[in-house]
C-alpha positions as CSV (number, residue, x, y, z in Angstrom):
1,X,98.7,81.4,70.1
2,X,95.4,81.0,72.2
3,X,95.4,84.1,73.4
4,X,95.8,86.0,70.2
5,X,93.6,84.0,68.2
6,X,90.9,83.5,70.6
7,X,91.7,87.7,71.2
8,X,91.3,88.8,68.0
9,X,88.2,86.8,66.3
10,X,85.9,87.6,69.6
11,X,86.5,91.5,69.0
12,X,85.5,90.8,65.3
13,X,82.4,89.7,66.4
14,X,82.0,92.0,68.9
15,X,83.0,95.1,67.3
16,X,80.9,94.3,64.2
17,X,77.7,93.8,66.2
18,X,78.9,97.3,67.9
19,X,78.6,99.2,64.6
20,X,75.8,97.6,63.4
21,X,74.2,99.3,66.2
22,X,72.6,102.9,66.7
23,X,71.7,104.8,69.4
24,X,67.9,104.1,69.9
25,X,67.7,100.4,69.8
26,X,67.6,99.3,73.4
27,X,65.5,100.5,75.7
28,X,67.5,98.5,78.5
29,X,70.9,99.1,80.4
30,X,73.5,96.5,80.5
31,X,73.1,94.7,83.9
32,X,76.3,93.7,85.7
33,X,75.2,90.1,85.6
34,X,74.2,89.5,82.2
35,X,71.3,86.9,83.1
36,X,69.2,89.8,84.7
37,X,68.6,91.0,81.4
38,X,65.2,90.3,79.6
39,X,64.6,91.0,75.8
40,X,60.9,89.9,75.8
41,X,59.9,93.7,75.1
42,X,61.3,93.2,71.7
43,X,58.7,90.6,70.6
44,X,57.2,92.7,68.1
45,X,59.7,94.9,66.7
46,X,62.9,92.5,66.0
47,X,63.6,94.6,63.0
48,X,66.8,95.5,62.8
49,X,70.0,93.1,62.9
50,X,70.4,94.2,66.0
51,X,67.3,93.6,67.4
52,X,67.3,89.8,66.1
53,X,70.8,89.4,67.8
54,X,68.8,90.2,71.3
55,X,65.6,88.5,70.2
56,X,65.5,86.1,67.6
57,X,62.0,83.9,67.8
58,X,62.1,80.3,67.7
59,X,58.6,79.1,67.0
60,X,55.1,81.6,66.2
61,X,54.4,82.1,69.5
62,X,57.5,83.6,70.1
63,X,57.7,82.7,73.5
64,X,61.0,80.5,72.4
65,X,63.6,82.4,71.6
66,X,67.4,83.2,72.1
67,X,69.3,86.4,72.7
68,X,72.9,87.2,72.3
69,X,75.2,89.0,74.2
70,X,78.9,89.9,74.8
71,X,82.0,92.1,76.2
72,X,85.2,93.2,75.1
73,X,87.4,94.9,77.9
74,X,91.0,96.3,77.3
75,X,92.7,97.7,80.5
76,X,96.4,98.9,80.7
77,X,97.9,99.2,84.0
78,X,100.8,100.6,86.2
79,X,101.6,100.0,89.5
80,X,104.2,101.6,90.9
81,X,105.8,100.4,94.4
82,X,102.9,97.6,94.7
83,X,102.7,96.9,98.2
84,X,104.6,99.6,99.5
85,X,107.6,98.7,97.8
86,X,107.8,95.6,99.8
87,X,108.6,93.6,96.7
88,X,111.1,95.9,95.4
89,X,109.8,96.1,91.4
90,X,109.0,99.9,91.5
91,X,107.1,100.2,87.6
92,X,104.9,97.5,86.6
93,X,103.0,97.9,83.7
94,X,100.7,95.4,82.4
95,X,97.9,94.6,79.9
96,X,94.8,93.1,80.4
97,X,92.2,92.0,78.1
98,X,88.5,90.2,78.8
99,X,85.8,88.5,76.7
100,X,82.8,87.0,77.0
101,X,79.7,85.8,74.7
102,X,76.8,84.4,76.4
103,X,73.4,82.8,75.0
104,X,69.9,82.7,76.7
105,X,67.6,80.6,75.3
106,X,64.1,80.6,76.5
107,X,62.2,77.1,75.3
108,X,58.2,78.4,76.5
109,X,57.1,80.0,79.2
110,X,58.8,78.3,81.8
111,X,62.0,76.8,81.3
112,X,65.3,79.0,80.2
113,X,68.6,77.5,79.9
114,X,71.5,80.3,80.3
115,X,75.2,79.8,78.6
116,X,78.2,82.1,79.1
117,X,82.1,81.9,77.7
118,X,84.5,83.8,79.5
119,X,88.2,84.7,78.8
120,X,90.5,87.0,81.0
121,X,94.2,87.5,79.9
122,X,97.4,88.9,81.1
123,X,100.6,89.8,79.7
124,X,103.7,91.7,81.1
125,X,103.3,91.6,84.7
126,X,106.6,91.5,86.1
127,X,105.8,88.9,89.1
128,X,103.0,87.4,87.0
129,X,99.4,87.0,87.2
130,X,97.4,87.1,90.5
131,X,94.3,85.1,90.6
132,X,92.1,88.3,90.0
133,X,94.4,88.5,86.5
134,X,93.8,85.7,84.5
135,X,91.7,82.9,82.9
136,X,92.3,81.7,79.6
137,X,88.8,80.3,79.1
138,X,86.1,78.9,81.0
139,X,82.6,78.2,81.3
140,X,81.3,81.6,83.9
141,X,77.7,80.5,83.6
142,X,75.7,77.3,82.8
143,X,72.6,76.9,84.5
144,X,68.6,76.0,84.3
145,X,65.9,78.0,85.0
146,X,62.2,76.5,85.8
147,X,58.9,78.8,87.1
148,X,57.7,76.9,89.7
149,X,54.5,79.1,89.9
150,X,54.0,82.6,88.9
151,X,51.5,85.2,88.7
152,X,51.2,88.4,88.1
153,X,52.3,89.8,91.2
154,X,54.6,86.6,92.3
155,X,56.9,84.2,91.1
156,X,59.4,81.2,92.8
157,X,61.8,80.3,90.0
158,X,64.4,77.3,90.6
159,X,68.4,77.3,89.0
160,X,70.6,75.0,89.3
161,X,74.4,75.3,87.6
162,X,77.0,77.6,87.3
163,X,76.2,81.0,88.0
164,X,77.6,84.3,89.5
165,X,76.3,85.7,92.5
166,X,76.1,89.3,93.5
167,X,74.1,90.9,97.0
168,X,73.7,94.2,98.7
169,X,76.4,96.4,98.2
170,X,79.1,93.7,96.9
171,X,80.4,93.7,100.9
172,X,80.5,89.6,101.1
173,X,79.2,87.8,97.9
174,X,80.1,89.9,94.8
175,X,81.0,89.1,91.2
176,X,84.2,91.0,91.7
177,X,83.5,93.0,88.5
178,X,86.6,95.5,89.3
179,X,89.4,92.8,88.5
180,X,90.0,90.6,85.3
181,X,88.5,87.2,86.2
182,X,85.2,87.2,87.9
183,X,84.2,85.1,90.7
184,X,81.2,82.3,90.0
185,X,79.9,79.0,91.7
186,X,77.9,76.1,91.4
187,X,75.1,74.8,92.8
188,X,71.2,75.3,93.4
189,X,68.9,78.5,94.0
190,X,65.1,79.2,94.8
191,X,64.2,82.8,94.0
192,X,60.5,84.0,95.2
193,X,59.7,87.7,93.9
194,X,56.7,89.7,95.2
195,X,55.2,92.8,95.0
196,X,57.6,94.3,97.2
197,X,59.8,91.9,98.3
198,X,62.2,89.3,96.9
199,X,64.1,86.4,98.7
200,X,66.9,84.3,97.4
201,X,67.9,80.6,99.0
202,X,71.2,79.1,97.8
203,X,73.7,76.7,98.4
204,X,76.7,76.5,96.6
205,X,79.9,75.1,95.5
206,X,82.5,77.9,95.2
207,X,84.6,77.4,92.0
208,X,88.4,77.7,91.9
209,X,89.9,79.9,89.4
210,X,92.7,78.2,87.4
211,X,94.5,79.9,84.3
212,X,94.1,77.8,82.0
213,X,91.5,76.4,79.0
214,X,88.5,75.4,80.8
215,X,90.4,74.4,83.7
216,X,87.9,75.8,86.8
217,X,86.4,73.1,89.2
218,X,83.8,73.3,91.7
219,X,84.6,72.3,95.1
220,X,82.7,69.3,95.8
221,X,81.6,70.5,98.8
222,X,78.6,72.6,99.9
223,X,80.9,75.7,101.2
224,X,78.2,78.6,100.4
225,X,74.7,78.7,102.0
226,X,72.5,81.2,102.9
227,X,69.5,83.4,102.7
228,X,69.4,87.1,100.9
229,X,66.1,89.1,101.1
230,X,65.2,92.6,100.1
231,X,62.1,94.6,101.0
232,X,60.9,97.9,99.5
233,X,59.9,100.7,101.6
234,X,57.5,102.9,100.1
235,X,59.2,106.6,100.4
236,X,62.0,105.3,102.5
237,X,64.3,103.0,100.5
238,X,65.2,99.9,100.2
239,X,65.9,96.9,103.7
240,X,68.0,93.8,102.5
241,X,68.2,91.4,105.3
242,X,70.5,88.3,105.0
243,X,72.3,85.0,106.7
244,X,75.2,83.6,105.1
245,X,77.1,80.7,105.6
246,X,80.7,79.6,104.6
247,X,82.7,76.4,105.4
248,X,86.7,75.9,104.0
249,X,89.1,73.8,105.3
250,X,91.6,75.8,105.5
251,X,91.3,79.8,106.6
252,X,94.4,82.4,107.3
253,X,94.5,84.9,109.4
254,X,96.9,86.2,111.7
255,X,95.6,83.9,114.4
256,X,97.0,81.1,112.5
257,X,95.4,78.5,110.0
258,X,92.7,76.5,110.9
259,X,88.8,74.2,109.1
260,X,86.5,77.3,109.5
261,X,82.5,77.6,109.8
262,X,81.3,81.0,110.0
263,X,77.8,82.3,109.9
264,X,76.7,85.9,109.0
265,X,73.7,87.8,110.3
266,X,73.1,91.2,108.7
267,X,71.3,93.9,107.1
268,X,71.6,97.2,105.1
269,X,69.2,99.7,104.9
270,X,69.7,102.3,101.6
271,X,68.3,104.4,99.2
272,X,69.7,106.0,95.7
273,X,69.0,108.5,93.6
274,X,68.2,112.0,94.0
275,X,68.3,114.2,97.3
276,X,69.5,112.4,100.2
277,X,71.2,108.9,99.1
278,X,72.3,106.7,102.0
279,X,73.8,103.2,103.1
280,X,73.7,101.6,106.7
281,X,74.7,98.2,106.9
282,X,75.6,95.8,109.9
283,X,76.8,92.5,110.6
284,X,78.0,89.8,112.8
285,X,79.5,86.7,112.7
286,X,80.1,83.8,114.8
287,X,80.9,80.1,114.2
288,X,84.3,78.0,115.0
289,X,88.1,79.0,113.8
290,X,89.7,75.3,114.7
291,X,89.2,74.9,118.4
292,X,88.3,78.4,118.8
293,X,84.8,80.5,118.7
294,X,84.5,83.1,116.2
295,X,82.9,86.6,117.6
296,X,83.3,89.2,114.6
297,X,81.4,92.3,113.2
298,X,81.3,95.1,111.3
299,X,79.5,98.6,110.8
300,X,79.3,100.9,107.6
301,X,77.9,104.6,107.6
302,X,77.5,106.3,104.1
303,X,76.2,109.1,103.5
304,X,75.6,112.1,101.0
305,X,73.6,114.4,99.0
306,X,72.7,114.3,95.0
307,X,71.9,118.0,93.9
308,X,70.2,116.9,90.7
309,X,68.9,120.5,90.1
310,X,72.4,121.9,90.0
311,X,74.8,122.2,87.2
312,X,77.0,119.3,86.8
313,X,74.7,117.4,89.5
314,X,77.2,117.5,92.1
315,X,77.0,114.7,94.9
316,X,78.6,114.8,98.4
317,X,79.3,111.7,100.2
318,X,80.7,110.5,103.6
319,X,81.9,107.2,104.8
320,X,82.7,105.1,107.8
321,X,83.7,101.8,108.3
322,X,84.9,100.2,111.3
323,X,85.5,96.5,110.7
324,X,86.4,94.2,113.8
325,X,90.3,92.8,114.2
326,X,91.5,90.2,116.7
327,X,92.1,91.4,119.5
328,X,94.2,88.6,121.4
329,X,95.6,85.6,120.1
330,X,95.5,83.4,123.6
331,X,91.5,84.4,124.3
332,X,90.2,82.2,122.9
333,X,88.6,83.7,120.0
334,X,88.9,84.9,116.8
335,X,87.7,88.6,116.6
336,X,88.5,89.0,112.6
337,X,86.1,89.9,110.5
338,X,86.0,87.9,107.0
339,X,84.3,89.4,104.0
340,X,83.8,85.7,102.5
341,X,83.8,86.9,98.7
342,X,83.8,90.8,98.5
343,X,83.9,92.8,95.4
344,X,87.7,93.6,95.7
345,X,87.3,97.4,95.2
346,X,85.0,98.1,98.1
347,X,87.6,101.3,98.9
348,X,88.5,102.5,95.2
349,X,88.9,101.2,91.9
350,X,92.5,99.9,93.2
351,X,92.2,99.3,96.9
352,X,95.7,98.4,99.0
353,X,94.1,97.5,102.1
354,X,90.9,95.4,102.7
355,X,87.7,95.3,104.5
356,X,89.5,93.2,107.7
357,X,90.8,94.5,110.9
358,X,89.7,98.3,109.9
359,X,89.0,101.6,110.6
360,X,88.2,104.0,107.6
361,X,86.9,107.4,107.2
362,X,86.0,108.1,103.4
363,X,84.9,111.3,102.0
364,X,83.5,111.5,98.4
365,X,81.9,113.3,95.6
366,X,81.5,113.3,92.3
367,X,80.2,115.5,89.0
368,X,78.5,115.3,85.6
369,X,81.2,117.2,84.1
370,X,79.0,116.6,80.5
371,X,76.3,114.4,79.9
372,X,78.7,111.8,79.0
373,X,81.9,112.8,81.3
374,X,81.5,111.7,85.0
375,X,84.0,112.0,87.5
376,X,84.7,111.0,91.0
377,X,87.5,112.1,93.8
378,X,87.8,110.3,97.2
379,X,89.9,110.1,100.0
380,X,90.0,107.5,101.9
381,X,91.9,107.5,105.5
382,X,92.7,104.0,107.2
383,X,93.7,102.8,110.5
384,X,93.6,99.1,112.0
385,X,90.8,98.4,114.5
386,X,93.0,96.6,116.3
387,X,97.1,96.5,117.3
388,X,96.8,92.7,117.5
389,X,95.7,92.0,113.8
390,X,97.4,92.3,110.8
391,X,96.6,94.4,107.3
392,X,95.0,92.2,104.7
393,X,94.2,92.5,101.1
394,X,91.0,93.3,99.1
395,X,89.9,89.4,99.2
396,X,90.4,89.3,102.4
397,X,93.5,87.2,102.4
398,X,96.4,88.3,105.4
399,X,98.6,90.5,103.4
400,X,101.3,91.5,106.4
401,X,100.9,91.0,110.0
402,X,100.7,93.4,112.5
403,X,101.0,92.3,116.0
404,X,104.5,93.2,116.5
405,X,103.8,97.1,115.7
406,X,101.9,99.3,118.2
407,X,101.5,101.6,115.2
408,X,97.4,102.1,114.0
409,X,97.5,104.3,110.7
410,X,98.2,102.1,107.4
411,X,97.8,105.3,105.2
412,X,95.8,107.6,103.5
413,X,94.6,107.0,99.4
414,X,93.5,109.8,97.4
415,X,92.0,108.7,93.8
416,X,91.0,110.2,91.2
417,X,88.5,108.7,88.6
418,X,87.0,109.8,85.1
419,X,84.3,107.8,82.9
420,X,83.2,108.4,79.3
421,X,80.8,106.9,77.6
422,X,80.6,107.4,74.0
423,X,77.1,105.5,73.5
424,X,75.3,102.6,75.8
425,X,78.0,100.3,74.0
426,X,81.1,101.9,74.7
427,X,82.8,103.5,77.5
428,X,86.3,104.9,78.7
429,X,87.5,104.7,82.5
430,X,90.7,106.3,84.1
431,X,92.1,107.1,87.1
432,X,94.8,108.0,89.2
433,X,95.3,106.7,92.8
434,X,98.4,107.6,95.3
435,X,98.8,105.5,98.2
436,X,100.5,107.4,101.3
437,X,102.6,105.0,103.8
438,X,101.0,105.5,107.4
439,X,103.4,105.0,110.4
440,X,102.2,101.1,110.5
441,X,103.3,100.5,106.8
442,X,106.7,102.2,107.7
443,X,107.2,100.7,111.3
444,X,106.8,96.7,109.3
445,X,108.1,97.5,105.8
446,X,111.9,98.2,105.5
447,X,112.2,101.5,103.4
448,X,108.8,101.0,103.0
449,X,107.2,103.7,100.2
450,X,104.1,105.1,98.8
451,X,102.6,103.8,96.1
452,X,101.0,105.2,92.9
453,X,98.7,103.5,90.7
454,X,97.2,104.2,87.5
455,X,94.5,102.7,84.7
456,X,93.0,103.1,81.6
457,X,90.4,101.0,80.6
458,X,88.0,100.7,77.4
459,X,85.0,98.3,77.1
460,X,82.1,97.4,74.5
461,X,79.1,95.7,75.4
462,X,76.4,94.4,73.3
């Protein structure tokens, strides 16, 4: 009864606010965290019903005020041989359904107080939901904002609360916007913006996701920590450099289970947009696994070319990761790479294998087919760095191990991937993705076979 109650008067709201709406009211994208966006500019011109939804003034000034915002998200899903076939279901079809409404409420100049709802559901999953599946209802963000000092050209702001995090490319702190329940913490951040440069400090409490009605808890411990800066190079791009550090008490991998402390030193130089587009990131970890010393890394190359002059605006990509395994169980050391809290479809919209103990080479492009019809096609080939270390999963969690196999190809993934968006509110997404079994996945899987998934998925935003 929760479900379809809570279900059916959130798209009420939603879906009304939708049609209210035309096609020149906002002059702002939807962010992928909602608190990034910022309604000021609509000040003087809240004249529509719209436009007091996103800005509605609180006192004469107007620099009180709160804004309104929400999502509706219907995905339909099927699998078929999940995992290779290892868990012998073949079809599974399933339905998924998210929601959220969030408030920001400004009170002056320099205090904002940020409130977001959340509700990810599930229904028809044959060996029932996954942790990425479902959350009745909880609380994603709750948190303070005070300007410590600002300028016009800089600005330290404080927050402390719930709140999602997202860096960099989504490699190892992301929202995890691909699946059904985001990811979100709680604790405290300083965040000093320049001219050309901006610097985050945080320390955090990472939140377990529970399926129930607000049912999530913090972990009471500092676990997250670190340090995320980006720079701006004029005519070059863009150089994030970062430290990150994670602490949980109990850490699998096909070592064995052990308290781990890891730190992360890295950096990614990029640029988007048109002409050449490029990403180069690096990393390494070290730290302690139990009694052992953690030495880990990993290495991304991608490449490609936007031809914005061309019909359909063509772009040409190529990829390569190479992602450090263990390579002995009695040295010592734990060689395996963790991707603390990646965004889950790092290789495709429906990755099988995760960013742990690989080798990948990924070519990609994609087209404007219309104005409003884009569509991407990779391929994405994957081996294991090394024979010692298992396969693992898109969160980074051991999925089979691999030690007993002197096998190195998992398989190969081609996807296919359409978006449509009928206006800024509303958009369509489907696509294909067929999974084939390497020699690894048949030499540890009994009648092991490949996999095909599909998606459809149609979301409103306001």
């Amino acid at each position: 009864m929760l479900k379809s109650t809570s279900s059916i008067s959130l798209l009420k709201i939603i879906l009304l606010i939708i049609f209210l709406c035309s096609e020149n009211l906002s002059a702002q994208s939807f962010k992928l965290l909602r608190y990034d966006e910022n309604y000021e500019y609509l000040k003087d011109s809240a004249d529509t019903f719209y436009h007091k939804v996103k800005f509605l003034p609180l006192n004469e000034k107007k620099n009180s005020y709160l804004s309104f915002g929400g999502e509706a998200r219907y995905e339909y899903v099927d699998f078929n041989n999940e995992d290779w076939g290892r868990l012998d279901i073949g079809h599974n079809n399933f339905f998924l359904q998210r929601y959220d409404l969030h408030a920001d409420l400004h009170l002056g100049e320099n205090v904002r107080v940020f409130s977001q709802i959340r509700s990810a559901l599930q229904n028809g999953r044959k060996n029932g939901s996954r942790g990425i599946d479902e959350d009745q209802l909880n609380i994603q963000n709750f948190f303070v904002d005070v300007d410590i000092f600002k300028n016009q050209d800089r600005k330290l702001v404080s927050r402390i609360g719930r709140q999602e995090l997202d860096y960099g490319s989504g490699r190892l702190i992301s929202v995890r916007e691909g699946p059904n329940a985001r990811l979100s913490f709680t604790g405290a951040k300083l965040m000093y913006s320049g001219k050309n440069i901006s610097i985050d400090a945080f320390a955090m409490m990472a939140d377990s996701i529970n399926v129930g009605v607000f049912d999530n808890r913090m972990s009471k411990q500092l676990n997250v920590w670190g340090l995320y800066s980006k720079i701006i190079v004029p005519e070059a791009g863009n150089l994030d450099l970062y430290y990150i550090g994670i602490r949980r008490d109990e850490s699998v991998f096909e070592a064995g289970t052990a308290k781990e402390k890891r730190h992360t030193i890295g950096g990614r130089f990029w640029k988007y947009g048109g002409g050449f587009i490029y990403n180069l990131e690096a990393a390494y970890q070290f730290g302690t696994f139990g009694d052992e010393n953690i030495s880990a890394w990993t290495g991304s190359v991608d490449i490609g070319y936007l031809f914005e002059n061309i019909k359909f605006k063509p772009s040409i990509n190529l990829r390569n990761d190479y992602i450090s395994g263990d390579k002995s169980k009695d040295d010592g050391k734990l060689n395996t790479f963790n991707p603390l809290y990646p965004k889950g479809g790092y290789f495709g919209f429906s990755p099988q294998v995760g960013p742990v103990n690989l080798i990948d080479i990924h070519p990609y492009a994609t087209l404007d087919l219309t104005s409003k019809l884009k569509m991407q096609m990779d391929v994405v080939l994957n081996w294991r760095y090394s024979l010692n270390d298992g396969v693992y999963r898109p969160s980074g969690a051991l999925n089979r191990p691999g030690s007993s196999s002197d096998k190195r190809y998992i398989g190969t993934a081609y996807l296919t991937n359409f978006t449509y968006s009928f206006n800024r509110y509303i958009s369509l997404v489907s696509g294909i993705q067929y999974f084939q079994k390497g020699a690894f996945i048949e030499d540890i899987i009994p009648d092991a076979k490949s996999g095909v998934f599909y998606n459809v998925r149609l979301g409103f935003k306001f």
